[in-house]
N, C-alpha and C positions, 0 to 999 in steps of 0.2 A: 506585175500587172495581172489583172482577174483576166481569165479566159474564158470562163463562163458563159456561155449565150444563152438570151432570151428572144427567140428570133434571128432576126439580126444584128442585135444590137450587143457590144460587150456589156458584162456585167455590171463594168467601172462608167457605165453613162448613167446608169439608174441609182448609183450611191451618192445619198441628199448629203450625207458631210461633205464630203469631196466638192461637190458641187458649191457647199456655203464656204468650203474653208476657198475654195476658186477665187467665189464672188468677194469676199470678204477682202482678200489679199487685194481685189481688182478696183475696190469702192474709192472714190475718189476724196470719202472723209478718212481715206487709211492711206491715201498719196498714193492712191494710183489712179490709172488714166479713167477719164470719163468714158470716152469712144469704145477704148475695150471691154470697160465695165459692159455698155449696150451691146457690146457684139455679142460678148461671153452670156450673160443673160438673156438674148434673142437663142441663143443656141441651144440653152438649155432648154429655153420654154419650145422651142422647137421638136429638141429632140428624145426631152424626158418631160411630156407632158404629162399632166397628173393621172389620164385614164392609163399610163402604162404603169406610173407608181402605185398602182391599184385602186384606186378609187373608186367608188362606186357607181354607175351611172343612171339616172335615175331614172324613175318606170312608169312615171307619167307627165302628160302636159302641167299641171300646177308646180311640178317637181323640178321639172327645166325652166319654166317660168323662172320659178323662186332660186332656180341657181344663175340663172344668164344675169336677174338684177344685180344678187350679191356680188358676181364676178365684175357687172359695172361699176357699181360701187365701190370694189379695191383695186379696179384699174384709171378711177376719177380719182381716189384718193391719192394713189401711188404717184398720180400725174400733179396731184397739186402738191404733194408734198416734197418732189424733185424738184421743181419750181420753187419750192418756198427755200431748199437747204442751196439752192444754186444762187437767188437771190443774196441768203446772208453769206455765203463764204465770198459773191465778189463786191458785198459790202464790208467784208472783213479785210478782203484784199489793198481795201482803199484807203483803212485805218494805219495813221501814221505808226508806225514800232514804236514803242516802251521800252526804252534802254535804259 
């Protein structure tokens, strides 16, 4: 395990594979749990938010404008699109088996 610190934080919180290969294991379209998936991703966004992955922050009001919409806009889509793949898999749930 990395020992590295950035602050306080270990090296291995701010490593984005690590992080996907987590999520990816945890996604409930790869059979794993939903509740964990949300925990394990509340976690990260908690704890390797993008201004620690370096991101830039930006340096005027029209600048924050134009990013608070686009972040609304992928946190409405993110929300409809959970919605939509929860909808079909316990529509898929309810399909008789094919034997």
């Amino acid at each position: 395990m990395a020992e590295a610190r950035h602050g306080d934080q270990p090296a291995f919180l701010k490593d984005r594979h690590m992080w996907r290969l987590l999520l990816a294991r945890l996604h409930p379209d790869a059979g794993g749990d939903q509740e964990l998936f949300v925990f394990a991703h509340a976690v990260r966004e908690e704890m390797c938010d993008e201004k620690r992955f370096g991101r830039k922050r930006p340096h005027n009001d029209a600048e924050r404008k134009a990013e608070h919409a686009t972040e609304h806009f992928l946190l409405a889509w993110q929300g409809a699109m959970s919605c939509w793949a929860l909808r079909n898999r316990e529509a898929l749930k309810k399909l008789p088996s094919i034997t």
